[in-house]
C-alpha positions in Angstrom: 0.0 0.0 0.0 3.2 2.3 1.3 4.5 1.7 -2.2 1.0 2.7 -4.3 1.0 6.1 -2.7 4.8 6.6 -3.6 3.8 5.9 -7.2 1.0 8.0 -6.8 3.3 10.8 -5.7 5.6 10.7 -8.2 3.5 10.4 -11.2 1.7 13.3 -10.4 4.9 15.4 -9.4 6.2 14.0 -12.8 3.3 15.7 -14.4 3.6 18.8 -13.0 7.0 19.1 -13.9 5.9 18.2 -17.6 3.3 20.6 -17.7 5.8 23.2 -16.3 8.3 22.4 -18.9 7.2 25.0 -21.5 6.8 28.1 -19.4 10.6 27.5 -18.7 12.2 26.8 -22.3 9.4 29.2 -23.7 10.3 32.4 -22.8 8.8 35.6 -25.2 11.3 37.6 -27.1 12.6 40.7 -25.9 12.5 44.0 -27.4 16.1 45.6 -27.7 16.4 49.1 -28.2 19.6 50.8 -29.5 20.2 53.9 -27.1 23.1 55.5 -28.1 22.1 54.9 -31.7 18.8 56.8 -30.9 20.3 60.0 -28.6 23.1 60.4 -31.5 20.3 60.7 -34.4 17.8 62.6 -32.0 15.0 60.0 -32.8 12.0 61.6 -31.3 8.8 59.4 -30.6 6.7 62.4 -32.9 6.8 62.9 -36.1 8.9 66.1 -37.5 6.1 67.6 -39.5 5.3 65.5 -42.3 8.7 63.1 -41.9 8.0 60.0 -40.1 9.4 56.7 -39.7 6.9 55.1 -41.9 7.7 57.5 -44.8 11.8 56.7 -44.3 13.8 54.5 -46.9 15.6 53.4 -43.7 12.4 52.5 -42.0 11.6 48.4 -41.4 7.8 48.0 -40.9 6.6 45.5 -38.3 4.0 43.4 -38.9 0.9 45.9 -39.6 1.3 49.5 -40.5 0.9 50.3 -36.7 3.4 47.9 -35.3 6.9 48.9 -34.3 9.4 48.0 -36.7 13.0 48.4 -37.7 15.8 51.2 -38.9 18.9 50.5 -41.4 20.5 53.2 -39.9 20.0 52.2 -35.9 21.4 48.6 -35.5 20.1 46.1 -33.1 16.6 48.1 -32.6 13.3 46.9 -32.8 10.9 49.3 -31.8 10.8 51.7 -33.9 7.5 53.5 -33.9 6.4 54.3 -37.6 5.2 58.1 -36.3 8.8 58.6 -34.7 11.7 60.9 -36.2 15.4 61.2 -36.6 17.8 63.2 -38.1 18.6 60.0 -40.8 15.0 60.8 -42.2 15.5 59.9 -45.8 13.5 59.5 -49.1 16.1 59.1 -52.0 
């Protein structure tokens, strides 16, 4: 009998840990931002009148038109705003 609840035990502490399994490998991505990168080109979170992000050759959109997104021009960033700003602005 000792030995049935011992089995009982550890099958459902082995099931726990099972279930647990993907909340510990799985971890979401994080967001990196490029600081430096962003104070040297003054990149603003506003537009600069009618330059935005989203207008910018440098500019890598996210997944919908309102999703941060990527720059060329600031390495190692991902949250780029598509109504931000910075001095790298470009069109040509």
């Amino acid at each position: 009998m000792d030995t049935n609840l011992n089995r009982r035990r550890f099958l459902q502490t082995a099931s726990v840990a099972l279930a647990l399994i993907p909340l510990v490998v799985i971890r979401p991505a994080r967001a990196n931002t490029n600081a430096p990168a962003r104070a040297q080109l003054k990149y603003q979170n506003t537009p600069n009148n009618e330059m935005s992000c989203a207008s910018c050759l440098e500019f890598i959109p996210g997944k919908s038109a309102k999703d941060l997104g990527g720059c060329k021009v600031i390495p190692d960033d991902d949250e780029i705003a598509p109504n931000a700003y910075c001095t790298s602005w470009n069109t040509m």
